[in-house]
Structures are given as C-alpha cells and as structure tokens.
C-alpha positions, 0 to 999 in steps of 0.5 A: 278525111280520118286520118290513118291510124298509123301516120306517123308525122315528122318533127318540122311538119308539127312544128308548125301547127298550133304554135300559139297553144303550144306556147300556152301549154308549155308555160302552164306545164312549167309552172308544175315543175319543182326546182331540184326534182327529177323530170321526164320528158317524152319526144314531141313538139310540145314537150319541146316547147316545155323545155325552153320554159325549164330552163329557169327552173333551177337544179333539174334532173332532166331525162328525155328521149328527144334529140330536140328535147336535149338540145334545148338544155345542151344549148341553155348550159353553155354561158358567153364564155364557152366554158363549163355550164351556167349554175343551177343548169338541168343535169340531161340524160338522153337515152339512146335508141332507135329515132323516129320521124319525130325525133325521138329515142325509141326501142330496146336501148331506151326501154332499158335506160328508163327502167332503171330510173325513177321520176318524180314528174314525166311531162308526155307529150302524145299523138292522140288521148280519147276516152275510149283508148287512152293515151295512143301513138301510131308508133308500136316502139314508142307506145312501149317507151311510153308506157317505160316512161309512165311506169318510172314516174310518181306523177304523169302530166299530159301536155297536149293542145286540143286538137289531140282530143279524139285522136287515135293512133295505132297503139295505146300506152295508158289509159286516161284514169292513169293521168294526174294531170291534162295540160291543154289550150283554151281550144277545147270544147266544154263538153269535151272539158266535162268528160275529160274530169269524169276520168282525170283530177286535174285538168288545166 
C-alpha cells in the first residue's frame, strides 16, 4: 500500500519508528556542529533526537520551530539548583506559528521570524527525499517554512533514516543538489547510496 501523499503522521506515532537509526544519525549530525555558531533546526523526530546530542556543543545559537526541539534545551539549561541557566547553555529562539501534528511551528508568524535571520548550518529533518522531487512534506504550510529555512542557511544538512529514501509528500521545498549534506543509517541501500552522490557532496 502507497502511502498518501498527504498523510501527514503525529509526533508520538514517529517516535517509535526507527529508534536505533535515529540515535545514529543524531550523534553524526552532532559532530557537524561548531561550538558558538548558529544553528537551525527544523520540526521532527530526528531533529529531536539531534537536539539532546547539542546540548554539549557549547555556546549555540539555536533557532527552531519545534515545540519538542525547544524543550529539549529549555529543560538542558535549567542547573540543580533552579536558578538561571547552566554556562555555555544554547541561546533558543522559538519561532511562533501555526503547529502542526508534529509539533512544529508553522505559517505566516514563522515565515516571518526566519526571514530575518541568517544561519551558519540548518539541520532539516523531512518526510520524504527522492531524486525526482527533492526534499518534500505532505504539508503546504511546512514546505514554505521549510524553504525559509533553506533560503537563511550558508549550509543545509539533511538528517533522515533510510526509510525517507523514495518517499514523496505533497509539496516539494528543495531540490536534492541544494543539499551539502545527507545524515542517514546504515539501512540505505548501496545503490540507493550511489545515486544520492550522483546529486549531493557529502553523504554520511
């Protein structure tokens, strides 16, 4: 059975898939992260297994449109004590917006907010990548705040287990060759691997 282009799954229900390959991709991702710079990271349940691998990059600007995203370092910064924020913690901006089942800030309010910003890496999490249509979600107001995000970045890493791979939501927001690089698991087909560096530079 294909699945509908516009399905659009809730949070709790992707938490459970491909756990193992999440936690992979997060602590590669991490690695990519330079102490002091600023980051983007888009909703999902990759990007919030990336986050908890941050929290000891130091002196992070992080700016997300994921309610869990932000909870993550909201929770991180709080010390024994209750008082103030740990040092070196990650400076969070949230973006508002419309939320989605995946709890993610979406719309108008974030398209807005991340226009006026200016990334040094965006770390995106997605529903689908293909060759054919690129980077894609089955939701229309997501795709624009996904192409925001893409647009305010010098550097765009996907992270994104294998089963994304072939995958097609409803709206494309960037094409493959935009990418600098693919966070994935070891799930991915060899061939599959082949044609994804036919388009793309680097592919973990």
């Amino acid at each position: 059975v294909v699945e509908a282009s516009t399905h659009e799954p809730g949070f709790e229900a992707k938490s459970a898939l491909e756990l193992s390959a999440k936690e992979d991709i997060a602590r590669a991702a991490a690695a990519l992260a330079v102490p002091g710079s600023a980051i983007a990271l888009s909703g999902g349940t990759t990007t919030f297994a990336l986050a908890r691998h941050l929290l000891d990059v130091p002196d992070l600007t992080v700016v997300t449109n994921s309610v869990r995203v932000a909870d993550v370092f909201h929770d991180a910064q709080r010390p024994a004590g209750g008082r103030g924020a740990r040092p070196g913690a990650a400076t969070v901006v949230l973006t508002g917006g419309v939320r989605t089942p995946s709890d993610s800030l979406v719309g108008p309010v974030a398209d807005r907010a991340i226009d006026s910003l200016h990334f040094d890496v965006l770390f995106l999490g997605v529903h689908g990548i293909s060759a054919e249509a690129g980077l894609s979600t089955p939701n229309l107001a997501e795709a624009e705040t996904n192409r925001r995000f893409v647009r305010a970045a010098r550097r765009i890493v996907v992270v994104a287990d294998h089963t994304k791979w072939g995958t097609v939501g409803l709206s494309s927001f960037a094409a493959l060759e935009e990418v600098d690089t693919f966070v994935t698991d070891a799930g991915l087909a060899p061939r599959t691997r082949v044609e994804i560096e036919e388009h793309l530079p680097g592919l973990l």
